[in-house]
N, C-alpha and C positions, 0 to 999 in steps of 0.2 A: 659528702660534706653538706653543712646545712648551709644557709644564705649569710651568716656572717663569719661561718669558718671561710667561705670563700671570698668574703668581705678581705679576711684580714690576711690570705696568701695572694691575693694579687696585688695589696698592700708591698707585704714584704717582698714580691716579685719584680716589684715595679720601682723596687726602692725608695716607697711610702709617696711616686711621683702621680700613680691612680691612686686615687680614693673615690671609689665607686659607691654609692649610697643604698639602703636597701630597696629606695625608689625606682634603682635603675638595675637591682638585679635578679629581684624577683620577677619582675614582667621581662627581662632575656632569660631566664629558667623556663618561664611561661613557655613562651616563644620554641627554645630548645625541645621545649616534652613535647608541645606541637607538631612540630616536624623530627621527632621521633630519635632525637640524637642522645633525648636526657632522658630517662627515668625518674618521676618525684615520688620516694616512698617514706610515710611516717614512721621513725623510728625514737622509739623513746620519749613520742608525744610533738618533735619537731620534726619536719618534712625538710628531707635531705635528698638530694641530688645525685645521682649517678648517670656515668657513661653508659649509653647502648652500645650493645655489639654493632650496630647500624651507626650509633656516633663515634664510634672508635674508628670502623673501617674509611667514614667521611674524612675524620682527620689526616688519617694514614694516606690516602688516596690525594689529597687537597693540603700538604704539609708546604710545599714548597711554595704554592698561591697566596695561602694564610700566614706565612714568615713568620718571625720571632714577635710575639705580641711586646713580649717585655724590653726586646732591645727597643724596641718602635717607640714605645712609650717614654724609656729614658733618652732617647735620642731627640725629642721631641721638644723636651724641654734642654733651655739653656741656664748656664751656671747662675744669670741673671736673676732668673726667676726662683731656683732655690736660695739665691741670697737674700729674694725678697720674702719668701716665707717665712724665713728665719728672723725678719726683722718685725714680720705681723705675729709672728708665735710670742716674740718678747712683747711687742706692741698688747698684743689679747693679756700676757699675764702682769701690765703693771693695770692695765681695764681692770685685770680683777680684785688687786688690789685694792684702789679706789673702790671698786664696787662694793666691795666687804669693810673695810676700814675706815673709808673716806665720811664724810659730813656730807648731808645732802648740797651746800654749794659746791663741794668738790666734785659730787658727783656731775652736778651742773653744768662745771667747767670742764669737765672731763669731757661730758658729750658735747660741748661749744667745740671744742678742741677735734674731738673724732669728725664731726659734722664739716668743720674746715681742711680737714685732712683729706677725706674724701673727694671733697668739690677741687682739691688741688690738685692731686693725683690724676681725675679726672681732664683737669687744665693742660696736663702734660701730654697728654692723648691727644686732648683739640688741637693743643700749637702743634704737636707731630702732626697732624693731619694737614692743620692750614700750612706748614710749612713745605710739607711733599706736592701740595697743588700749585703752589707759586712756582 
């Protein structure tokens, strides 16, 4: 696979919980062909990825050390935090709205708006904080 097929299966493995950037997976491919577990070979103009016999028999050998990546991952997060994606994913598509339709004072108030949301969100953090030290 090349770097964003592998992008978008540990998406779906992860059930969409990674989203790994291509920032963070070409330099672990790197890394991989370095110590000889990947193969990088150019096919059809984009350099794709494959297992070595020497990264296969690692896996094989190191299965039970390295555990289930994708239970790990979903186990990781709680119901919490996917309820709050779902609320940033609406949040980002009324943004786009405004951003495309809006008047520039709407768009104005729109980043008034995001700019105090953030510092709020934030706020929730610090009282958790100050609240665990008292």
């Amino acid at each position: 696979m090349h770097g964003y097929e592998l992008i978008q299966q540990i998406r779906e493995r992860s059930d969409d919980v990674w989203r790994p950037s291509p920032g963070s997976i070409y330099p672990a491919l790197s890394q991989l062909e370095d110590e000889g577990l990947v193969i990088i070979d150019k096919v059809a103009g984009r350099k794709t990825a494959k297992l070595t016999e020497e990264g296969g028999t690692y896996l094989q050998e190191n299965r039970e050390d390295l555990g289930d990546p994708w239970q790990d991952v979903r186990a990781g997060v709680g119901d919490q935090a996917l309820d709050l994606r779902g609320q940033v994913h609406q949040l980002m598509g009324a943004v786009a709205q405004v951003a495309r339709a809006g008047s520039p004072e709407q768009a104005a108030k729109a980043a008034e708006v995001l700019t105090e949301a953030r510092r709020s969100i934030y706020r929730i953090l610090a009282d958790d904080v100050t609240d665990q030290q008292s």
